[in-house]
C-alpha positions as CSV (number, residue, x, y, z in Angstrom):
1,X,86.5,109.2,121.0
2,X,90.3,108.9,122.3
3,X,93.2,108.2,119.8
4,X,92.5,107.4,116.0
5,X,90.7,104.7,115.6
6,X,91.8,101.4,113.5
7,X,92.5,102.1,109.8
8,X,90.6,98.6,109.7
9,X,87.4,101.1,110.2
10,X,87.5,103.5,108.2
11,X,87.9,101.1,104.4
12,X,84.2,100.5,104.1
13,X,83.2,104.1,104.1
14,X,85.5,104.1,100.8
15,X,83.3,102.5,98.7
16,X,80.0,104.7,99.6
17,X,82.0,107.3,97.7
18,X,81.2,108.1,93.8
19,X,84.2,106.7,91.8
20,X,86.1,109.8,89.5
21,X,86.5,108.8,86.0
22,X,86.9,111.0,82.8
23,X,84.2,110.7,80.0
24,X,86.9,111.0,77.4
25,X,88.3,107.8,79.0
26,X,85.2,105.8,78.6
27,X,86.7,104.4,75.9
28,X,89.5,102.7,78.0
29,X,87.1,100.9,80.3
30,X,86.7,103.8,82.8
31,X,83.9,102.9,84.9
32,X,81.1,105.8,85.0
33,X,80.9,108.3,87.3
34,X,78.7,106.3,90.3
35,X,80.2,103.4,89.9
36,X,81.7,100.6,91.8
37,X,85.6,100.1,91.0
38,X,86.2,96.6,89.8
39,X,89.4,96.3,91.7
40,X,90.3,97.7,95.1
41,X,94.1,97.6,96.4
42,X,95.4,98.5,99.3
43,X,98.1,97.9,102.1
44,X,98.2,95.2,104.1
45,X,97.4,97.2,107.3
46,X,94.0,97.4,105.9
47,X,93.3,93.7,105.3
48,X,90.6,91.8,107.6
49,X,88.1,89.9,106.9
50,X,85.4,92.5,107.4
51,X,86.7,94.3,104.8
52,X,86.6,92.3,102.2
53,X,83.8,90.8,102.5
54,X,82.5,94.0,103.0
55,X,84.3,95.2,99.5
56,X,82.9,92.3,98.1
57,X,79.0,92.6,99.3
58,X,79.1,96.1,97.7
59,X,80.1,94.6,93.9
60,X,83.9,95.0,94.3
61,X,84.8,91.9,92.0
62,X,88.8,91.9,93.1
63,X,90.1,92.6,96.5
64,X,93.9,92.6,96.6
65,X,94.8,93.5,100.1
66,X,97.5,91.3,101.5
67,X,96.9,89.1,104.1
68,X,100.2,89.0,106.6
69,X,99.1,86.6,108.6
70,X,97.1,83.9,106.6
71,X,97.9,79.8,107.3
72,X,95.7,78.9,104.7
73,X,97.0,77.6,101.0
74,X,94.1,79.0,99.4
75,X,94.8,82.7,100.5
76,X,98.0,81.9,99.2
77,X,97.3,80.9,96.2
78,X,95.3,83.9,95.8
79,X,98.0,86.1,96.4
80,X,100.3,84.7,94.1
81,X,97.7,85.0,91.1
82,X,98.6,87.7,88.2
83,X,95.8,90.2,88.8
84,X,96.6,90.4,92.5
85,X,100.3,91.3,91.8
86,X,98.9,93.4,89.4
87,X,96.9,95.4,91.5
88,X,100.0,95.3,94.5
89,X,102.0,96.9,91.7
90,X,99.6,99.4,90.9
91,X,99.1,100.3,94.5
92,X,102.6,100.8,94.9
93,X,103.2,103.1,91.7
94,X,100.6,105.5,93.0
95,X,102.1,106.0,96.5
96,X,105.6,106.7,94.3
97,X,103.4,109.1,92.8
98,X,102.2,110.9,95.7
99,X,105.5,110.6,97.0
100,X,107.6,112.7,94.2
101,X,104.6,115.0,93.8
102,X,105.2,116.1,97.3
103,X,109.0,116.3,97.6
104,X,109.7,117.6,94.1
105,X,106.5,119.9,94.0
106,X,105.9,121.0,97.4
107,X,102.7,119.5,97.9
108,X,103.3,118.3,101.8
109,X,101.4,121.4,102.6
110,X,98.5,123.2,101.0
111,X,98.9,127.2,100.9
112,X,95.3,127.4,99.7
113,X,92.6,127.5,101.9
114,X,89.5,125.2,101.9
115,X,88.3,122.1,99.6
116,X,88.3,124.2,96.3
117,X,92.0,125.3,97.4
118,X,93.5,121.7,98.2
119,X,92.0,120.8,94.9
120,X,93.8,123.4,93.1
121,X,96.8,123.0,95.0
122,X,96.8,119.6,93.8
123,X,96.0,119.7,90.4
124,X,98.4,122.4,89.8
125,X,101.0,120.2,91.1
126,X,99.8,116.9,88.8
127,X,100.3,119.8,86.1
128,X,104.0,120.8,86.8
129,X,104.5,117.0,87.2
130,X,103.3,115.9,84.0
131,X,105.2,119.2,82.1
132,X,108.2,117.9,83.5
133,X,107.4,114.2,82.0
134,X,106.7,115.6,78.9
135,X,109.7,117.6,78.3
136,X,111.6,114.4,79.6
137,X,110.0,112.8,76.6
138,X,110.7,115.6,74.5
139,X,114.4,115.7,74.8
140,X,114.9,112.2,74.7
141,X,116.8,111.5,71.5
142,X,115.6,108.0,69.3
143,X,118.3,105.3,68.9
């Protein structure tokens, strides 16, 4: 195979895998372990409509990948509705979180080796993250 292929290709794989969630968080309406996520957000580079239909046949009840190039007023309206912004938003607010855990905790590079080390390496930095948050919190004075 020459080059990367299309990131188009490689988004249905995604929802094959086993969905993390945290049995103390059942509570919050984490999904079980196994389960298919009830929302799926991504950039727009991974829209077409392969995907989600794809997303869809496999129980995914909201896509929100932008569509760029769409004519049609329905897709618009779609993409104006609350739960799609919602889910942009989230989107978004991950990839700030992945960016400040790898300038402000060095996670650009792993110096562990192997799956059990990248794991580590990045839970460790979720850890300092957090600590930091929480001291933030800490030494905020009430009004």
């Amino acid at each position: 195979m020459e080059g990367n292929p299309s990131v188009v290709l490689n988004v249905l794989p995604i929802f094959y895998w086993p969905v993390f969630s945290c049995p103390s968080l059942a509570g919050f309406g984490c999904p079980p372990r196994g389960c298919t996520p009830r929302i799926v957000a991504g950039d727009a580079a991974f829209y077409s409509a392969a995907n989600e239909k794809g997303a869809h046949a496999r129980g995914v009840k909201r896509v929100c990948v932008p569509n760029r190039n769409t004519k049609s007023a329905e897709r618009k309206r779609e993409q104006k509705k609350r739960w799609f912004k919602q889910g942009q938003k989230w989107r978004t607010g991950c990839e700030g979180r992945i960016s400040v855990l790898k300038r402000r905790h060095g996670l650009r590079r792993c110096l562990y080796k192997g799956d059990d080390g990248m794991k580590r390496w990045v839970g460790l930095g979720v850890i300092a993250d957090n600590l930091i948050h929480i001291g933030d919190a800490l030494t905020e004075t009430p009004i």
